[in-house]
C-alpha positions in Angstrom: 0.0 0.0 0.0 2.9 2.3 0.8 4.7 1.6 -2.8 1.1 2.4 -4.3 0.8 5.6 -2.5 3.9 6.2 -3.5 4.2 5.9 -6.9 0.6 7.5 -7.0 2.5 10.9 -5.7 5.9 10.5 -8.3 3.3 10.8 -11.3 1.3 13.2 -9.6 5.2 15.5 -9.3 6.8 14.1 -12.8 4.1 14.1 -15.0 3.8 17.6 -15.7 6.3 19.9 -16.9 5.7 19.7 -20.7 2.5 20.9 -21.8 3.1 21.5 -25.4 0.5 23.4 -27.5 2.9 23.8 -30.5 1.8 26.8 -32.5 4.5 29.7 -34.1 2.0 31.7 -31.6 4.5 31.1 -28.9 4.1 33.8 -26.4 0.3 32.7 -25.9 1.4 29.2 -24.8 -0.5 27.7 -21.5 1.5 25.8 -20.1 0.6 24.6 -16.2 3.1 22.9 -13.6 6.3 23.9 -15.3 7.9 24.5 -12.0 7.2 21.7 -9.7 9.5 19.7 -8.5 11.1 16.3 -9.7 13.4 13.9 -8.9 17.3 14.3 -10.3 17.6 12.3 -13.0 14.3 11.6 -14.7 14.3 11.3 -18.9 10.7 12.0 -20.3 9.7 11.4 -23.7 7.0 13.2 -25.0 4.9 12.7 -28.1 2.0 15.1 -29.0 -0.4 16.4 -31.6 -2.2 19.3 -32.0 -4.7 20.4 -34.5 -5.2 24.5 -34.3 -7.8 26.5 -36.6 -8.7 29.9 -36.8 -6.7 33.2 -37.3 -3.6 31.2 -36.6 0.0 32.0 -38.2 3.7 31.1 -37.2 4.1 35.1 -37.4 0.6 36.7 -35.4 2.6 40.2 -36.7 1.6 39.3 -40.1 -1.5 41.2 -40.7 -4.3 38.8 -42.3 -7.9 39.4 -42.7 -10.9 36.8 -42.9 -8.4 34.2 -41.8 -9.5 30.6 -42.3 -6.4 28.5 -41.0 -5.9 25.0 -39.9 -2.8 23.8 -38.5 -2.1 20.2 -37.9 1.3 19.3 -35.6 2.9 16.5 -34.6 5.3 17.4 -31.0 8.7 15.2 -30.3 10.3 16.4 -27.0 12.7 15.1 -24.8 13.4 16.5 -21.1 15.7 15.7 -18.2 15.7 16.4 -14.4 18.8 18.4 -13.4 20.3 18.9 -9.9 21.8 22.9 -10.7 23.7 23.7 -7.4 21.4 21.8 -5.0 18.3 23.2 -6.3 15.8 21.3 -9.1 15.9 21.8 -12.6 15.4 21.0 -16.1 16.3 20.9 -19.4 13.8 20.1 -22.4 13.8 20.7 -25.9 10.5 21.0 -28.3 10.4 20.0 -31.6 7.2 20.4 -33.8 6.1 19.3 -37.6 3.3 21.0 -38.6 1.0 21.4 -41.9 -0.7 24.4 -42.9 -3.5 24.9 -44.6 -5.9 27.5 -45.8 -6.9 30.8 -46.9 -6.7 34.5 -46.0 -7.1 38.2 -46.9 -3.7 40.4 -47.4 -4.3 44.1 -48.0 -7.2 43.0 -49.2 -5.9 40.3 -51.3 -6.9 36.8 -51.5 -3.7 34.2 -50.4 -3.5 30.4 -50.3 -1.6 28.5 -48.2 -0.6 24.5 -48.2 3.1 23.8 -46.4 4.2 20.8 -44.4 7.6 21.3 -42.5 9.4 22.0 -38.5 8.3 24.7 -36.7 11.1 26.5 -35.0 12.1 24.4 -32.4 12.2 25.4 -28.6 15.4 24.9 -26.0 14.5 25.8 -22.2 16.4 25.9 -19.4 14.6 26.3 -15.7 15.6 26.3 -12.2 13.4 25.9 -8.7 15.3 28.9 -6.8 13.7 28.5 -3.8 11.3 25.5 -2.1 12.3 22.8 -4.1 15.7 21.1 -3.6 17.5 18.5 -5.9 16.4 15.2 -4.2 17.1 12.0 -5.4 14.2 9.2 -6.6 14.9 7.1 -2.8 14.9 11.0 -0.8 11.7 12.3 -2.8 8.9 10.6 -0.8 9.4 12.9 2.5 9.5 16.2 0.0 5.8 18.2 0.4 5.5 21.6 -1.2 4.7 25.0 0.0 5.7 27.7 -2.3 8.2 27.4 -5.1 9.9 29.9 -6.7 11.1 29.6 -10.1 12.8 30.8 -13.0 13.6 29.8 -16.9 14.9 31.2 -20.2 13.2 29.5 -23.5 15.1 29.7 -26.8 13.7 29.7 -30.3 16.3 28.9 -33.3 15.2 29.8 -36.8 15.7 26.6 -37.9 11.9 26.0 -39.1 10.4 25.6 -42.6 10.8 29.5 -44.2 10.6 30.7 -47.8 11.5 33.9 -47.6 9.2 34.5 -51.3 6.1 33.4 -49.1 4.4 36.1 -46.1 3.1 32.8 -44.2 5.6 30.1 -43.4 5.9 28.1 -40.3 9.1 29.3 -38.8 9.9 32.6 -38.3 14.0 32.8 -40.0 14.7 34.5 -36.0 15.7 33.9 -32.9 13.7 35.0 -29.8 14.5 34.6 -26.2 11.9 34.2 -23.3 12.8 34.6 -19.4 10.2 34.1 -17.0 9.5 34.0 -13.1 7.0 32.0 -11.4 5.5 31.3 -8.1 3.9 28.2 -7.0 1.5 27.3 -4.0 0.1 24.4 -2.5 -2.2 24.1 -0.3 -3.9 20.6 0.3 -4.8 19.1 -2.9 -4.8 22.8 -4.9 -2.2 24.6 -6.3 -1.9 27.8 -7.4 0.6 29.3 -10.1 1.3 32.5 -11.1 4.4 33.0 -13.9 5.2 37.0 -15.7 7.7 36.4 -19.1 8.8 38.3 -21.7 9.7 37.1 -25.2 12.4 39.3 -27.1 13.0 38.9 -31.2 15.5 39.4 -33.2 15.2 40.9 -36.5 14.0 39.0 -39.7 15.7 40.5 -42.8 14.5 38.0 -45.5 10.7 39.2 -45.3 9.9 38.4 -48.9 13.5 38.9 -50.2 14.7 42.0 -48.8 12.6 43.7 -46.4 13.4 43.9 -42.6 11.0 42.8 -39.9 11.6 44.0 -36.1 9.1 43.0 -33.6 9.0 45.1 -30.0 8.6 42.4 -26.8 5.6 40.4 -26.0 5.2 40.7 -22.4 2.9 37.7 -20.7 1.1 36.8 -17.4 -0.1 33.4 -17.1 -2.2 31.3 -13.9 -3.1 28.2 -13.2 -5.3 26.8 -10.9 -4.3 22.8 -10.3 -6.3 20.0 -8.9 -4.6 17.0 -8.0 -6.8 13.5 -7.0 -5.8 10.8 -5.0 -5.1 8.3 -8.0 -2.6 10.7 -9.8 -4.8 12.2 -11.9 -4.7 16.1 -12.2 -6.8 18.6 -14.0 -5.9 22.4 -14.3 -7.8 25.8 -15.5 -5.9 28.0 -17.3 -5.4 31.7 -18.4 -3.1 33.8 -20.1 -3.0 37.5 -20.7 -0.2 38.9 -23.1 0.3 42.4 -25.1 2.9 44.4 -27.3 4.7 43.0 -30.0 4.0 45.9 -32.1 6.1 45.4 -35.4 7.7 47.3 -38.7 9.2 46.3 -41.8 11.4 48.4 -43.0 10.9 50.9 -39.9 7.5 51.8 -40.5 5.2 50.6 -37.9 2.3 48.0 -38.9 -0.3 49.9 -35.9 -0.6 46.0 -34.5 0.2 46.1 -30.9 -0.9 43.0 -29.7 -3.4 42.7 -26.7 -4.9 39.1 -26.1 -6.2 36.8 -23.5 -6.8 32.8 -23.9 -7.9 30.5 -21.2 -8.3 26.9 -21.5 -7.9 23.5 -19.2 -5.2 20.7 -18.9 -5.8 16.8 -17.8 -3.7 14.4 -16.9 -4.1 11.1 -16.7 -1.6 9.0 -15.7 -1.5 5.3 -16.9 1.2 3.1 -14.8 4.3 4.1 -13.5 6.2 5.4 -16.8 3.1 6.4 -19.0 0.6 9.0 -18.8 -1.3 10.6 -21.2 -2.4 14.5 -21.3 -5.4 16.3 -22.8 -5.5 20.0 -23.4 -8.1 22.7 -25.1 -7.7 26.1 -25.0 -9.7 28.8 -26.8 -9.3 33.2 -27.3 -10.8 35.2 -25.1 -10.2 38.9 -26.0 -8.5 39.5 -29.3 -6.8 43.1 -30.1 -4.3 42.1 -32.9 -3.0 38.6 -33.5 -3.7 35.1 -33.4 -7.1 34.1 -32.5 -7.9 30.6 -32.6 -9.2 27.2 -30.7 -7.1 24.5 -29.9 -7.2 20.9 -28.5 -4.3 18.8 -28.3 -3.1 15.3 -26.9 0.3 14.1 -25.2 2.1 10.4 -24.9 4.7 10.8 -21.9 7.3 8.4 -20.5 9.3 8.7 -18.3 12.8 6.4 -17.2 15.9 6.6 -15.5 16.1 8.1 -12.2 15.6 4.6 -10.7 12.7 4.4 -12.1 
């Protein structure tokens, strides 16, 4: 009963941390539990789709009209527990294949789309600075969390699908960088998350050939409100709230400061010791400028080493 219990609470801890809604829409992701802690050691593999439609591009700055976009994407990821100076950590890294299809209005233009290649791919780095030490599988059962405090930097390479004679690709031919903070809370069988970000671009200079594209930051707030059950399973509400990211070609400014909400749930449900599987929806609340669009998405995760 005690080895039940226990293994009950590792999933509950380890199956969390990668909730991948893989769209080029990257600052609007939802993505609950990525601070809590794990044992040192842990590999997950992760294998998700996701199927997105709406006013949906790899680039929201682009300015489309009458947008009817689908975009279908297949998610391979591979994280690892870290021990950074005594404290928890992690390392992942995120990489999506997507298709796009569908139509939309540019400057009043009609424009087709049909492309199938990678998305830029994501590299992240976090750290648990305070309430969650680097414990090992055997040390892990005496852990219980109060408040966490954490921190991570996440790292898009222009390594996606671009064609710089096409306006809508599915990476982005830049780099962009997002730190974030966050703060987690348990109490009983809630907890409570609050994270702030900020996601920084650089310039794209092969905007249909020539043409330069500079994008100010996106700035972000993002909560979640988690419910964990006695048999592993955990189920989480989720919001987002995210503006800026006004952008120019050229230096003259496309007017499309971005302003946007989403809010959406998570579910996880964890299948034996190594295996879980994770549902996720999300739709847009309020829209300003950007992407606006409903997704639903699905996750294969297993986990080994560790002494698993």
């Amino acid at each position: 009963m005690k080895h039940t219990l226990y293994v009950v609470r590792l999933i509950r801890f380890t199956s969390a941390s990668l909730a991948m809604l893989a769209t080029g829409a990257v600052a609007e992701d939802l993505e609950p539990r990525s601070y809590a802690n794990t044992p040192v050691g842990i590999n997950f593999l992760l294998l998700g789709y996701s199927d997105l439609h709406g006013n949906v591009t790899a680039n929201p700055s682009i300015p489309l009209e009458d947008a009817k976009l689908k975009i279908e994407t297949v998610v391979f990821a591979f994280a690892r527990s870290l021990d950074v100076w005594g404290r928890s950590g992690k390392f992942d890294v995120v990489v999506p294949e997507a298709k796009l299809t569908g139509s939309a209005l540019l400057a009043g233009e009609p424009r087709k789309r049909d492309v199938t290649g990678l998305i830029d791919p994501r590299f992240r780095f976090s750290v648990n600075l305070y309430g969650a030490p680097a414990m090992s599988l055997a040390e892990f059962p005496s852990y219980q969390q109060d408040v966490i405090i954490g921190a991570s930097l996440a790292v898009t390479a222009p390594l996606g699908q671009y064609d710089d004679s096409r306006l809508i690709n599915l990476g982005n031919n830049r780099w962009s960088f997002k730190p974030e903070l966050g703060v987690s809370k348990r109490v009983g069988q809630v907890t409570l998350e609050l994270s702030g970000a900020g996601t920084f671009f650089t310039d794209n200079d092969e905007l249909l050939g020539d043409h330069v594209l500079s994008q100010d930051p996106i700035y972000q707030v993002q909560g979640h409100l988690i419910y964990a059950f006695d048999n592993g399973v955990w189920a989480s509400l989720d919001a987002t709230w995210l503006e800026g990211g006004k952008s120019s070609v050229d230096g003259v400014s496309n007017h499309d400061y971005q302003e946007n909400s989403r809010y959406g749930c998570t579910l996880t449900l964890p299948l034996n010791r190594n295996h879980s599987i994770k549902l996720n929806a999300s739709n847009g609340g309020y829209t300003r400028t950007g992407s606006e669009f409903d997704a639903v998405g699905m996750i294969w995760q297993y986990r080994f080493g560790g002494g698993l």
